[in-house]
ModelCIF file with pLDDT and N, C-alpha, C, O atoms, coordinates in Angstrom:
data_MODEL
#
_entry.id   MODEL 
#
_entity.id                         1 
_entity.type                       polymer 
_entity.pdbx_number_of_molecules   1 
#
_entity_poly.entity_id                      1 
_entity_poly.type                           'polypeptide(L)' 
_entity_poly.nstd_linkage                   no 
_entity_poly.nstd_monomer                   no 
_entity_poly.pdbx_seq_one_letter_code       
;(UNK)(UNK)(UNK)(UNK)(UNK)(UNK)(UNK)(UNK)(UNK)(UNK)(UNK)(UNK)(UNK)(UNK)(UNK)(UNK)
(UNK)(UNK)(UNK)(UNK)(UNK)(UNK)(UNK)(UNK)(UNK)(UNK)(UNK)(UNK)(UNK)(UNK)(UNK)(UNK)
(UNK)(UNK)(UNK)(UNK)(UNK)(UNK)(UNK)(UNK)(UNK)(UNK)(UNK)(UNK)(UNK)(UNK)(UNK)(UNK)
(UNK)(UNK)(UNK)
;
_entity_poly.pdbx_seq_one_letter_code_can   XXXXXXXXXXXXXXXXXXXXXXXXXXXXXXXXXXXXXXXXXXXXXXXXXXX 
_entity_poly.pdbx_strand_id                 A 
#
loop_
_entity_poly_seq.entity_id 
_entity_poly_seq.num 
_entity_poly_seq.mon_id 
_entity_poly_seq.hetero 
1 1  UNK n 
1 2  UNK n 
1 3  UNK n 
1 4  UNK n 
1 5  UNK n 
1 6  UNK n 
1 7  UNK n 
1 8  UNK n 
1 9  UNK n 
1 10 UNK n 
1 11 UNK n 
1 12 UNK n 
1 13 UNK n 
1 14 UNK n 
1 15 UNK n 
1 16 UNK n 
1 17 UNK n 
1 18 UNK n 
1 19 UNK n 
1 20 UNK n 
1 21 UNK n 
1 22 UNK n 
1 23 UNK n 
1 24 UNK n 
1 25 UNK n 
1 26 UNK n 
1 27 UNK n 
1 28 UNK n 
1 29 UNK n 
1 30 UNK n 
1 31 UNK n 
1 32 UNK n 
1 33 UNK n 
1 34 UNK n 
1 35 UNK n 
1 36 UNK n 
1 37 UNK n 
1 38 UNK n 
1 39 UNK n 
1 40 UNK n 
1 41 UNK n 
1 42 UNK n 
1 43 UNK n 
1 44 UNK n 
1 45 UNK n 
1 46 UNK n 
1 47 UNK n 
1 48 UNK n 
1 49 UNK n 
1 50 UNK n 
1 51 UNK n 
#
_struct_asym.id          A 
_struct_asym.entity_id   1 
#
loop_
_ma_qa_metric.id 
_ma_qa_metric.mode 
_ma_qa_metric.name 
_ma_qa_metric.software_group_id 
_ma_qa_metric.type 
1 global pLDDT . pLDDT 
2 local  pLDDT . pLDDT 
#
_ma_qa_metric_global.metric_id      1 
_ma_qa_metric_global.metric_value   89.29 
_ma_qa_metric_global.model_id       1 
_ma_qa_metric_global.ordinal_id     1 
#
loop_
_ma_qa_metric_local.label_asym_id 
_ma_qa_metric_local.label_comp_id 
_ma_qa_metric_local.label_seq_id 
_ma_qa_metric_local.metric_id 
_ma_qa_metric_local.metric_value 
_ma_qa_metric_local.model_id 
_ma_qa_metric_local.ordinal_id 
A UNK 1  2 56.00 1 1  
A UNK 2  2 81.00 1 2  
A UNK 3  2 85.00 1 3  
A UNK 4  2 86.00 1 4  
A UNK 5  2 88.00 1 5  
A UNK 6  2 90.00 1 6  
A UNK 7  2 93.00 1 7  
A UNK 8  2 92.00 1 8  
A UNK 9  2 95.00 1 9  
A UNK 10 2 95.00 1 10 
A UNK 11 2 94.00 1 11 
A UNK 12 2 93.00 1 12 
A UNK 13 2 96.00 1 13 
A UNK 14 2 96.00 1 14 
A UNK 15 2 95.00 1 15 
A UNK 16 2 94.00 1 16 
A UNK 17 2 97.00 1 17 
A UNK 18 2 96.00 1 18 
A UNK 19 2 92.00 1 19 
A UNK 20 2 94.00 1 20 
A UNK 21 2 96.00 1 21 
A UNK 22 2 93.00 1 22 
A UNK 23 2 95.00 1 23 
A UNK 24 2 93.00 1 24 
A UNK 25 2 92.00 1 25 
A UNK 26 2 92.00 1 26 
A UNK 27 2 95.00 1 27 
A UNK 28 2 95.00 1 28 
A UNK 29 2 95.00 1 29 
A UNK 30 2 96.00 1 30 
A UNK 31 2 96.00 1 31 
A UNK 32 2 96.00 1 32 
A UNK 33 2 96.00 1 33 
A UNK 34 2 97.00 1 34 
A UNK 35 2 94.00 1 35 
A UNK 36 2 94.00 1 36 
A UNK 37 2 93.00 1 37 
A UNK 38 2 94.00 1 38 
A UNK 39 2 94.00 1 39 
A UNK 40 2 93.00 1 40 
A UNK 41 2 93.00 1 41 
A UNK 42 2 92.00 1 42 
A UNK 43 2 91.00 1 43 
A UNK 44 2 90.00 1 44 
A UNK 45 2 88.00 1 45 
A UNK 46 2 88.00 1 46 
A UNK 47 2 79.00 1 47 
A UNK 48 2 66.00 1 48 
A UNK 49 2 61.00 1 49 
A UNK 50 2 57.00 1 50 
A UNK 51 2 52.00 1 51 
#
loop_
_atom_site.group_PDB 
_atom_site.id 
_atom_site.type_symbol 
_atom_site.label_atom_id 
_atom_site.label_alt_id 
_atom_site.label_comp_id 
_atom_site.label_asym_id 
_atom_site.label_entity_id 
_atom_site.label_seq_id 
_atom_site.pdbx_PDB_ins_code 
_atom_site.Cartn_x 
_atom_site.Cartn_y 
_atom_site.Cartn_z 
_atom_site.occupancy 
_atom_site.B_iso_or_equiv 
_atom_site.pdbx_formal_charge 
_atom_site.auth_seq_id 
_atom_site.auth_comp_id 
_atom_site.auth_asym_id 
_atom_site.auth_atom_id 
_atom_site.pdbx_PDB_model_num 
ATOM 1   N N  . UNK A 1 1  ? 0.851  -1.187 0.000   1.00 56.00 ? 1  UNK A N  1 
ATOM 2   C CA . UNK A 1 1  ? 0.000  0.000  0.000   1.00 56.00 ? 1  UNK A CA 1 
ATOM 3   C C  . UNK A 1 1  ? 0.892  1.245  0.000   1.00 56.00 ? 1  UNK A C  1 
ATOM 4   O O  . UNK A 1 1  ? 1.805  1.304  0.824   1.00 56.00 ? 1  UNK A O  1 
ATOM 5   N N  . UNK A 1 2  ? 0.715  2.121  -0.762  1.00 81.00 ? 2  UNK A N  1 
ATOM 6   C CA . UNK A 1 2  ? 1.232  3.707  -0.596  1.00 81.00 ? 2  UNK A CA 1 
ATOM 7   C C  . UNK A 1 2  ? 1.251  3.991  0.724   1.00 81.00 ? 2  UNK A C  1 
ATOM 8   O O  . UNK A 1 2  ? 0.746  3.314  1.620   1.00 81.00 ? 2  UNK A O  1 
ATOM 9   N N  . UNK A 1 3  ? 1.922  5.141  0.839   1.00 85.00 ? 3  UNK A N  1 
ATOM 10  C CA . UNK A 1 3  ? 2.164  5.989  1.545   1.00 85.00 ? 3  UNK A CA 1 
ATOM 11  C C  . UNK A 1 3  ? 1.248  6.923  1.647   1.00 85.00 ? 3  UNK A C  1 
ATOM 12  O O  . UNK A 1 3  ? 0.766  7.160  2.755   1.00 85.00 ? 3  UNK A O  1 
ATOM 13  N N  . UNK A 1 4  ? 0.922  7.481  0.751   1.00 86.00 ? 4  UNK A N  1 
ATOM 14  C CA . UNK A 1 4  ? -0.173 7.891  0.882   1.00 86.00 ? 4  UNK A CA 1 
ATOM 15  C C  . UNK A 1 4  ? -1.702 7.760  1.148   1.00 86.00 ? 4  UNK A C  1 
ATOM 16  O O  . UNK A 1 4  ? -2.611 8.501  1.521   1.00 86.00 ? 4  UNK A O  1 
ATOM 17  N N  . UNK A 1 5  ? -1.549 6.483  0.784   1.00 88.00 ? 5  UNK A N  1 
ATOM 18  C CA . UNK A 1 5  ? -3.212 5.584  1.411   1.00 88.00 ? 5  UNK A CA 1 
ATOM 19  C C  . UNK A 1 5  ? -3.528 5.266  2.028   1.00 88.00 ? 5  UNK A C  1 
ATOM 20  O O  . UNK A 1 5  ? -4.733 5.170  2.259   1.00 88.00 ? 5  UNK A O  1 
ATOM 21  N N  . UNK A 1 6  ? -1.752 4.536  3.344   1.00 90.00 ? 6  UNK A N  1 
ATOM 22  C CA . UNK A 1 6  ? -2.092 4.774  4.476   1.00 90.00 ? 6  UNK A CA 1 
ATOM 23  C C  . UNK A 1 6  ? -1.995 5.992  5.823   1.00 90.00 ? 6  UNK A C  1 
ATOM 24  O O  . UNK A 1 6  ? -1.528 5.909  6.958   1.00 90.00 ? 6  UNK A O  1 
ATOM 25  N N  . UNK A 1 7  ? -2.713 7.179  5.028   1.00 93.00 ? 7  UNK A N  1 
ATOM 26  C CA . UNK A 1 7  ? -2.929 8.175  6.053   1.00 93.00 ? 7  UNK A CA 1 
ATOM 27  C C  . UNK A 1 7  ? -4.419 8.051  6.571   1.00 93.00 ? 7  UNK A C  1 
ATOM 28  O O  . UNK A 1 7  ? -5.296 7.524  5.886   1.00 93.00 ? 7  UNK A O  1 
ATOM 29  N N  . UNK A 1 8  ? -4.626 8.537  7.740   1.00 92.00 ? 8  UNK A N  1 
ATOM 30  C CA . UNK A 1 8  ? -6.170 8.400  8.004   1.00 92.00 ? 8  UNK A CA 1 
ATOM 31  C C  . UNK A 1 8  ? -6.709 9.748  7.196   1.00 92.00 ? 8  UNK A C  1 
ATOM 32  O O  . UNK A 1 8  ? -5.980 10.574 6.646   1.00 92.00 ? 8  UNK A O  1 
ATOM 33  N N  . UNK A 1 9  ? -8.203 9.773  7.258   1.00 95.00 ? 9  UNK A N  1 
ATOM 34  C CA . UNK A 1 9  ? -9.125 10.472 6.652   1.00 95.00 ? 9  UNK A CA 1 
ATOM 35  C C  . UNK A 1 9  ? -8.773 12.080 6.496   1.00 95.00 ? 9  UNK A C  1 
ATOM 36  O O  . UNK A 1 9  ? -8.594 12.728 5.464   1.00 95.00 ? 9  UNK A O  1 
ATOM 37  N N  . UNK A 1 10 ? -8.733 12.525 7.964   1.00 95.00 ? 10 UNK A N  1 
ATOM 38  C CA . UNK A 1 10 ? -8.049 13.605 8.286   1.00 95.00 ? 10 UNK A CA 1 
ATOM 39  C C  . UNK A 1 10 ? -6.499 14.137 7.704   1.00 95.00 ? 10 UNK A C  1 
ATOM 40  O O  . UNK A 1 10 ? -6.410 15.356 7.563   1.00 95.00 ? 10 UNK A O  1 
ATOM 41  N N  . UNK A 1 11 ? -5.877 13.718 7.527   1.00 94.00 ? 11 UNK A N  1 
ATOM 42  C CA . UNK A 1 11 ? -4.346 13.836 6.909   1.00 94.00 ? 11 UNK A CA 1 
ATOM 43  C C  . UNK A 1 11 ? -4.860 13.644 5.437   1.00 94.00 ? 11 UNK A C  1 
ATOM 44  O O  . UNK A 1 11 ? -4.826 14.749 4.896   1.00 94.00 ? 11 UNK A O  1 
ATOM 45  N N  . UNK A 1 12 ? -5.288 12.752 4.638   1.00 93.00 ? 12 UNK A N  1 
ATOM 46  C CA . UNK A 1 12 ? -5.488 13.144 3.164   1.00 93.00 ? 12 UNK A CA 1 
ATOM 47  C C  . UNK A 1 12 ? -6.101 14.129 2.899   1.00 93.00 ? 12 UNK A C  1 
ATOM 48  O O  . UNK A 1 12 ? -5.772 14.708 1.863   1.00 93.00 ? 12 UNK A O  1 
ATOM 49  N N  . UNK A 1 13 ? -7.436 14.808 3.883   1.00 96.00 ? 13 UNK A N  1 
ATOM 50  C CA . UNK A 1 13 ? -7.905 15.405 3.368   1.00 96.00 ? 13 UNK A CA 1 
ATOM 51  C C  . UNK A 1 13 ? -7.339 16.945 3.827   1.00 96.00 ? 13 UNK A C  1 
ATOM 52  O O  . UNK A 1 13 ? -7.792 17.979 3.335   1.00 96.00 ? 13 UNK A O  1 
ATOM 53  N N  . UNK A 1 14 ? -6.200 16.908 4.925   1.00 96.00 ? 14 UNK A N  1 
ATOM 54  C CA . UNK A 1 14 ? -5.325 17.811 4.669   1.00 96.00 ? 14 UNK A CA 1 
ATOM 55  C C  . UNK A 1 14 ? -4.508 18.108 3.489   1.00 96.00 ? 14 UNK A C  1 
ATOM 56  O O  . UNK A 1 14 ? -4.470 19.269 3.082   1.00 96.00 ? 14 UNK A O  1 
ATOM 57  N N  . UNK A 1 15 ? -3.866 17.204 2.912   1.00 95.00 ? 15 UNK A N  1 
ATOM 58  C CA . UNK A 1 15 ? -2.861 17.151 2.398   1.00 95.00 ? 15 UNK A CA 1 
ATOM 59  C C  . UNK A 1 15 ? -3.801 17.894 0.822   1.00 95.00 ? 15 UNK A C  1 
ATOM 60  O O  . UNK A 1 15 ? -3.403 18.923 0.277   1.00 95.00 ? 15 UNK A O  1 
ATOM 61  N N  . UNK A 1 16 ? -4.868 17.215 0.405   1.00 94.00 ? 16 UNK A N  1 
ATOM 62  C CA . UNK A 1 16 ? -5.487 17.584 -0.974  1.00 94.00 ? 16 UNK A CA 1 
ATOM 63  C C  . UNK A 1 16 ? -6.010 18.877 -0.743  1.00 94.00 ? 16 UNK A C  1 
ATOM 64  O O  . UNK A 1 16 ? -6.382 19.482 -1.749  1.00 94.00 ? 16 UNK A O  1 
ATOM 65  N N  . UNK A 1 17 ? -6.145 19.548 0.562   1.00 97.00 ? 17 UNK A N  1 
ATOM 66  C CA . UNK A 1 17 ? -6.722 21.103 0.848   1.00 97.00 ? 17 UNK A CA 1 
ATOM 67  C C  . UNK A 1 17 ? -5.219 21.486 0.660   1.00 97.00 ? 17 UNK A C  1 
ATOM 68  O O  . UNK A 1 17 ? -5.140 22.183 -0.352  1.00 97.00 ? 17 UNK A O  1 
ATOM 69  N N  . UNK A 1 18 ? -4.064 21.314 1.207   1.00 96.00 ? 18 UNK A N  1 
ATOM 70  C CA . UNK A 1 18 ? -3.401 22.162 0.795   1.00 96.00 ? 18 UNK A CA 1 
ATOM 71  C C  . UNK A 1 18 ? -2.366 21.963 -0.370  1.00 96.00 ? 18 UNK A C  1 
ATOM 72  O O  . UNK A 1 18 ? -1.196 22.330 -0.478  1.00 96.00 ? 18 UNK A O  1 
ATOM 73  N N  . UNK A 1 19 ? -3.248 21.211 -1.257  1.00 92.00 ? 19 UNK A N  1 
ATOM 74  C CA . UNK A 1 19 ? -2.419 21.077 -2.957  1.00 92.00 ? 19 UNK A CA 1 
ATOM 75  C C  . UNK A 1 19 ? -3.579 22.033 -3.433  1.00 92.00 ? 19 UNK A C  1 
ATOM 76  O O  . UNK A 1 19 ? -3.126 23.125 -3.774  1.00 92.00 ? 19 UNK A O  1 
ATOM 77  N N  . UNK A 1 20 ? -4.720 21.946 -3.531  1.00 94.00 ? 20 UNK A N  1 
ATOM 78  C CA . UNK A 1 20 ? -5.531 22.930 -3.892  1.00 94.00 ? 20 UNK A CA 1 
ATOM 79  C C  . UNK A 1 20 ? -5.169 24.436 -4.304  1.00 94.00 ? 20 UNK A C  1 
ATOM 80  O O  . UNK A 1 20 ? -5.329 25.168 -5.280  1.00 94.00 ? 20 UNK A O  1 
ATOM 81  N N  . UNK A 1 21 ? -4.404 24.519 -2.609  1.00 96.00 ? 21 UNK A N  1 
ATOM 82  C CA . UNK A 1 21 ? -4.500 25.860 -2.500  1.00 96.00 ? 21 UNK A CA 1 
ATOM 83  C C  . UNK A 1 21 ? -3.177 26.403 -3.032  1.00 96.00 ? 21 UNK A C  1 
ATOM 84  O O  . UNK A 1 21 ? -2.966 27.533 -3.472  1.00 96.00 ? 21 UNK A O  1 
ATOM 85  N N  . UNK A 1 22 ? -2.199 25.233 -2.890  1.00 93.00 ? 22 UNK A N  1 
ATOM 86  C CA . UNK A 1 22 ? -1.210 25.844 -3.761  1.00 93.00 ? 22 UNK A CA 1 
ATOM 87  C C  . UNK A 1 22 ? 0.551  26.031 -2.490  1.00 93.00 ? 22 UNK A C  1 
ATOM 88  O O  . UNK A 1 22 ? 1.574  26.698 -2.641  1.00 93.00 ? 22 UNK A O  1 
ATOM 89  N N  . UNK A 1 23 ? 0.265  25.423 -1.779  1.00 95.00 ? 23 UNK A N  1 
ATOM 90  C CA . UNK A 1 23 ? 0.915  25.103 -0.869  1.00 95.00 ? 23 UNK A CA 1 
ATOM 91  C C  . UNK A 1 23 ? 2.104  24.218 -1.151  1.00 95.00 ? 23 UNK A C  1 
ATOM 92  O O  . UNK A 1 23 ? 1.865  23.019 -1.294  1.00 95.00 ? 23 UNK A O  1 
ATOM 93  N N  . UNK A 1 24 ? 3.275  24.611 -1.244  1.00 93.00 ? 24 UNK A N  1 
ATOM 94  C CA . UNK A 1 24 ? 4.748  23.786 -1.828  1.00 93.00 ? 24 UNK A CA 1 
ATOM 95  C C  . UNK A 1 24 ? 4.799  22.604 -1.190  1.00 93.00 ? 24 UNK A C  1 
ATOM 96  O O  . UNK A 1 24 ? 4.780  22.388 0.021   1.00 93.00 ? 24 UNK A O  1 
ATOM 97  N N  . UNK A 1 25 ? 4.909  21.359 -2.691  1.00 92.00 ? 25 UNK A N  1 
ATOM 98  C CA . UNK A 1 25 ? 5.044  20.257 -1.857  1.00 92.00 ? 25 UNK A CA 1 
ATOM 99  C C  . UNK A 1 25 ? 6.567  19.658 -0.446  1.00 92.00 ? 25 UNK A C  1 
ATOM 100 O O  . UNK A 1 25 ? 6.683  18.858 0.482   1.00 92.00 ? 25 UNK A O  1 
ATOM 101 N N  . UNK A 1 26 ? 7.164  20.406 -0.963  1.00 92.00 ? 26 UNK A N  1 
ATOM 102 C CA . UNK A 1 26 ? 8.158  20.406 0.213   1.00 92.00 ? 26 UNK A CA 1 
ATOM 103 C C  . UNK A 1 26 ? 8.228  20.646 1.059   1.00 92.00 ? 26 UNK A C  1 
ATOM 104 O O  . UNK A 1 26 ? 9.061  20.204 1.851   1.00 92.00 ? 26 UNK A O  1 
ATOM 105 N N  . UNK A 1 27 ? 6.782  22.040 1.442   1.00 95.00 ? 27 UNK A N  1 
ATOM 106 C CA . UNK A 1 27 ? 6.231  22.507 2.975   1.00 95.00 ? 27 UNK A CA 1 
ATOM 107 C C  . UNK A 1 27 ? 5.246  21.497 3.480   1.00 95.00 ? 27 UNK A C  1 
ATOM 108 O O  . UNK A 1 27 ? 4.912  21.632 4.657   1.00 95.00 ? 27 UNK A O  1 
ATOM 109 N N  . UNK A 1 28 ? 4.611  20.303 2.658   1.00 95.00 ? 28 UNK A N  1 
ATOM 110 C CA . UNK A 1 28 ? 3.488  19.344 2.992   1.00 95.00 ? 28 UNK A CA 1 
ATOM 111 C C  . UNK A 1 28 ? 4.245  18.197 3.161   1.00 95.00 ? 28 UNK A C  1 
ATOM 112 O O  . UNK A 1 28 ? 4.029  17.570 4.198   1.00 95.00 ? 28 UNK A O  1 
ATOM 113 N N  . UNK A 1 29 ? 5.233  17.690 2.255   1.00 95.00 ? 29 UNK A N  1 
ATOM 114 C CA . UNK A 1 29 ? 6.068  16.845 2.989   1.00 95.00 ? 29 UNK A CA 1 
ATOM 115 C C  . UNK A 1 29 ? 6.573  16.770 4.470   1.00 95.00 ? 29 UNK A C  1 
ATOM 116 O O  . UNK A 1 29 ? 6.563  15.763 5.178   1.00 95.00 ? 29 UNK A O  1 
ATOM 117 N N  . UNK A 1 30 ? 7.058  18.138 4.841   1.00 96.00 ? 30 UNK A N  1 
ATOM 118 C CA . UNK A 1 30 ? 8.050  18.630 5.933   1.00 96.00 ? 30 UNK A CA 1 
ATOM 119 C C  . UNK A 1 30 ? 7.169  18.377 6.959   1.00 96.00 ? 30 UNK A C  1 
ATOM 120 O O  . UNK A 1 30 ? 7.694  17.683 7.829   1.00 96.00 ? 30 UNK A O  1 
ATOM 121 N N  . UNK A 1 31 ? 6.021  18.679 7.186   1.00 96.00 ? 31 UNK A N  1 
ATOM 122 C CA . UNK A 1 31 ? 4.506  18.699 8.278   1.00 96.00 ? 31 UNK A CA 1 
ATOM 123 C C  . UNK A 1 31 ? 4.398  17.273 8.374   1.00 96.00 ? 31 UNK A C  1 
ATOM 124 O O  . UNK A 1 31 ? 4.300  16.831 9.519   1.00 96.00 ? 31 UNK A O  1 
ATOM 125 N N  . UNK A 1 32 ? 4.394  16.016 6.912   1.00 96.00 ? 32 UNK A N  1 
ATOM 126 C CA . UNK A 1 32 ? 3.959  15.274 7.025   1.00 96.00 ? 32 UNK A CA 1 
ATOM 127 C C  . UNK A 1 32 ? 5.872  13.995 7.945   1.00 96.00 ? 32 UNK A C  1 
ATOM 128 O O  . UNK A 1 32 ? 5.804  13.049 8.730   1.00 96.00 ? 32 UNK A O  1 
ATOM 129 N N  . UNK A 1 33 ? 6.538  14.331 7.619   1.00 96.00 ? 33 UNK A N  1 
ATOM 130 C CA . UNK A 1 33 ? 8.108  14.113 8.009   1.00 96.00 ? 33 UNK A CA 1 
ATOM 131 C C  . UNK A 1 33 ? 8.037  14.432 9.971   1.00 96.00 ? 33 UNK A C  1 
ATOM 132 O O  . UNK A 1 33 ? 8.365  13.752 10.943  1.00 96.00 ? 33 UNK A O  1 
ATOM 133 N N  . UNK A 1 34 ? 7.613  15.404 9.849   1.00 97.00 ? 34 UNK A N  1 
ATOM 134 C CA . UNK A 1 34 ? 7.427  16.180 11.343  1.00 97.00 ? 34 UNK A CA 1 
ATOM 135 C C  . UNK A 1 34 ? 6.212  15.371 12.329  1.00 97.00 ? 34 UNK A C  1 
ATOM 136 O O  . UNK A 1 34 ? 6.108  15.533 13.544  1.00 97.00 ? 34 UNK A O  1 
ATOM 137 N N  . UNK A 1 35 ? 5.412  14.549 11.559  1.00 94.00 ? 35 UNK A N  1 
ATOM 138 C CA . UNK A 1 35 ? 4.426  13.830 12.086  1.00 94.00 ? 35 UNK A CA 1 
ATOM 139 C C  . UNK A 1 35 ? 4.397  12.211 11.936  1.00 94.00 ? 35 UNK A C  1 
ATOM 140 O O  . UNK A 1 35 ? 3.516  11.426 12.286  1.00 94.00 ? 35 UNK A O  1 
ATOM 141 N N  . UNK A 1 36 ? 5.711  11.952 11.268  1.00 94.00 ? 36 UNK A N  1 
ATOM 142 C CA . UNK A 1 36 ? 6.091  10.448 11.545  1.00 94.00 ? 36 UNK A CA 1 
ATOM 143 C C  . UNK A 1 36 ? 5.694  9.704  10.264  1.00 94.00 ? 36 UNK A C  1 
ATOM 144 O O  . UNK A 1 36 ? 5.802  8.478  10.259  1.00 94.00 ? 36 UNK A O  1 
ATOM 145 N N  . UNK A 1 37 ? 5.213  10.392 9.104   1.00 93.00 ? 37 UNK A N  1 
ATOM 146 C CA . UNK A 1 37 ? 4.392  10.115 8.060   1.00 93.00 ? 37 UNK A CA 1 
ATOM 147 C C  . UNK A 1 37 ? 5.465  9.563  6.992   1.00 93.00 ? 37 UNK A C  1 
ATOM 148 O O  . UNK A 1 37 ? 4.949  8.938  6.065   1.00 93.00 ? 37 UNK A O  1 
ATOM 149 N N  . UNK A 1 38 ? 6.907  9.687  6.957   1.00 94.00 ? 38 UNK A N  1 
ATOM 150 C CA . UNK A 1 38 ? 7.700  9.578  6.027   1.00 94.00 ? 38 UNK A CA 1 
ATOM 151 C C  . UNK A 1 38 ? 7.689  9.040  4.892   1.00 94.00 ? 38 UNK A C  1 
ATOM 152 O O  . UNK A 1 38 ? 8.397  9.377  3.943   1.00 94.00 ? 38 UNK A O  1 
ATOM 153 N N  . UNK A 1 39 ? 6.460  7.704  4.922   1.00 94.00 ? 39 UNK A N  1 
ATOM 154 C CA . UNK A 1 39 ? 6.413  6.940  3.290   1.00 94.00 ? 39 UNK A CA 1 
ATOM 155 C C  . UNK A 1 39 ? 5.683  8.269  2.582   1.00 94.00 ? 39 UNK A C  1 
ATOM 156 O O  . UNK A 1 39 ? 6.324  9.002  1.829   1.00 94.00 ? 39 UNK A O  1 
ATOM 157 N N  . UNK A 1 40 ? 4.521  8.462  2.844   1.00 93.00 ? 40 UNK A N  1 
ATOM 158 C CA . UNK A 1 40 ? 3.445  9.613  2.266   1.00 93.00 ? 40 UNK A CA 1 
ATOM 159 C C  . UNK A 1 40 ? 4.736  10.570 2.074   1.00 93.00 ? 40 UNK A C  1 
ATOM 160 O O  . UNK A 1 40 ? 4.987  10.742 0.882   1.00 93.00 ? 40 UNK A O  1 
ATOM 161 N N  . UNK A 1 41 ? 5.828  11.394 3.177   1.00 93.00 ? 41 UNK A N  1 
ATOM 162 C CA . UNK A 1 41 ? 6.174  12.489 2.493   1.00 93.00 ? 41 UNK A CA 1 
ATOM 163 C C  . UNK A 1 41 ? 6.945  12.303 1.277   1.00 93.00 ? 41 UNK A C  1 
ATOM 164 O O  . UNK A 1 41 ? 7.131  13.085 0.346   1.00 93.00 ? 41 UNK A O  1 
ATOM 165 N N  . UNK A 1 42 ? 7.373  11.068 1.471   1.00 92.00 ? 42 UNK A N  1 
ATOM 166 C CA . UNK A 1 42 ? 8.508  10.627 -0.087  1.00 92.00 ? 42 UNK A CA 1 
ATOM 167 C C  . UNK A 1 42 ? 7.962  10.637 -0.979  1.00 92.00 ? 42 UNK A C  1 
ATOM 168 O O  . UNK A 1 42 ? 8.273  11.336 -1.943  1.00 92.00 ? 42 UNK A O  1 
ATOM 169 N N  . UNK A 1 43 ? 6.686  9.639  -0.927  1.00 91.00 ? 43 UNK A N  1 
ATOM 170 C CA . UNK A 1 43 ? 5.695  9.912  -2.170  1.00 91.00 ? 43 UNK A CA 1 
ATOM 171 C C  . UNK A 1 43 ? 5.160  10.683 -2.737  1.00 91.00 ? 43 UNK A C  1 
ATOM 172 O O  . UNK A 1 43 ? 4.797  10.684 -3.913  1.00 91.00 ? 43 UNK A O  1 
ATOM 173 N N  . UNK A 1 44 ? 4.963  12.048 -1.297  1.00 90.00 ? 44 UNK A N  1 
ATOM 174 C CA . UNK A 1 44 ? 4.383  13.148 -2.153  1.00 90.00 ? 44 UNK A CA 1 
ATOM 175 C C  . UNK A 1 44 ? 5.633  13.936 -2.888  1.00 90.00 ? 44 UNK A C  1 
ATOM 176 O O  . UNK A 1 44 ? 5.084  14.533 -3.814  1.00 90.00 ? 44 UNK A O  1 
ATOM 177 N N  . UNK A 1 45 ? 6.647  14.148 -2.918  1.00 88.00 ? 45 UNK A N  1 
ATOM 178 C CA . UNK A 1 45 ? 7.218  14.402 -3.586  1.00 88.00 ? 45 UNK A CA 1 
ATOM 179 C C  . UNK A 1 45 ? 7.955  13.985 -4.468  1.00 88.00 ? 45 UNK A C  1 
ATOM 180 O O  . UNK A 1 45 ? 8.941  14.591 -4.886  1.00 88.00 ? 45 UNK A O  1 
ATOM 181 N N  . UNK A 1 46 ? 7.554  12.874 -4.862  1.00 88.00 ? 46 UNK A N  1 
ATOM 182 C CA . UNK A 1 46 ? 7.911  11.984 -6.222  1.00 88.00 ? 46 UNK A CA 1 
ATOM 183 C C  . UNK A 1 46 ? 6.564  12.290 -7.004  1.00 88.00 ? 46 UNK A C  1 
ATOM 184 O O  . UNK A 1 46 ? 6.693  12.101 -8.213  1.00 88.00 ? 46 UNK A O  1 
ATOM 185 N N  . UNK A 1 47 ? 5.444  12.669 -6.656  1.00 79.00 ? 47 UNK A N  1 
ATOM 186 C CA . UNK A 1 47 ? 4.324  13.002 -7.353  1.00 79.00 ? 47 UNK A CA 1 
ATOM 187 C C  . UNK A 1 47 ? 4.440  14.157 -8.492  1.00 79.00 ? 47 UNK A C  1 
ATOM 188 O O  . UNK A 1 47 ? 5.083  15.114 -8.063  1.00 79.00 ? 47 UNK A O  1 
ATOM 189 N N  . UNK A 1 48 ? 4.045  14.300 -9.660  1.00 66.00 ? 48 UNK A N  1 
ATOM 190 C CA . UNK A 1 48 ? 3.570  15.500 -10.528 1.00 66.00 ? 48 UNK A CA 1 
ATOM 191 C C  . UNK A 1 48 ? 1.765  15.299 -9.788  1.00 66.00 ? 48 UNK A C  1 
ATOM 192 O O  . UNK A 1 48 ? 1.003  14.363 -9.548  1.00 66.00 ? 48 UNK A O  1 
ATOM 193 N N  . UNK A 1 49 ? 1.759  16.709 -9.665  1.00 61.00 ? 49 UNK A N  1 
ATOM 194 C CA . UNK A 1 49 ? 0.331  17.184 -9.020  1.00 61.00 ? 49 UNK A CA 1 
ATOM 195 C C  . UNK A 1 49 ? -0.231 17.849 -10.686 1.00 61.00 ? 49 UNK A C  1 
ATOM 196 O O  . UNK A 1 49 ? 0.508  18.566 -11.361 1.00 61.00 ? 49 UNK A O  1 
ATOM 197 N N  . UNK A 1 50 ? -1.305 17.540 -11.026 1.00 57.00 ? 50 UNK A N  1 
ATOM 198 C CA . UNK A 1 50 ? -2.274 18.260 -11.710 1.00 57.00 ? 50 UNK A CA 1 
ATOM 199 C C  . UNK A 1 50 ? -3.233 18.980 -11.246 1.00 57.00 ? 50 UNK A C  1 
ATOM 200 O O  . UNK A 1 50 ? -4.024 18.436 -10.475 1.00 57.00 ? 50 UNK A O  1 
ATOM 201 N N  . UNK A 1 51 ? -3.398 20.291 -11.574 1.00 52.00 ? 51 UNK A N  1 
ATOM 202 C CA . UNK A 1 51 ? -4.289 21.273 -10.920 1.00 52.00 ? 51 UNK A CA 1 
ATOM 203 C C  . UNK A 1 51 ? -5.449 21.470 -11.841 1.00 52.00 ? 51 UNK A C  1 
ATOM 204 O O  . UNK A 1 51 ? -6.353 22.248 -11.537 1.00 52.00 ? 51 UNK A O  1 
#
């Protein structure tokens, strides 16, 4: 399973509010790194985001 899939409800639906808004993935990694999340932050920054 991703890294990203296993976040709970709350944390994805952080993470997609602040791609929305335009928020650097290296500042959403760093939050998610800072919270023990490390597969999700690797992944999110191996991601191309489409807006």
């Amino acid at each position: 399973m991703s890294g990203l899939k296993k976040l709970n409800k709350e944390w994805k639906e952080w993470v997609k509010v602040c791609i929305l808004k335009g928020v650097p993935t290296n500042e959403i990694a760093s939050e998610l790194f800072s919270r023990g999340w490390d597969d999700a932050a690797y992944e999110l920054m191996k991601k191309k985001w489409k807006y």
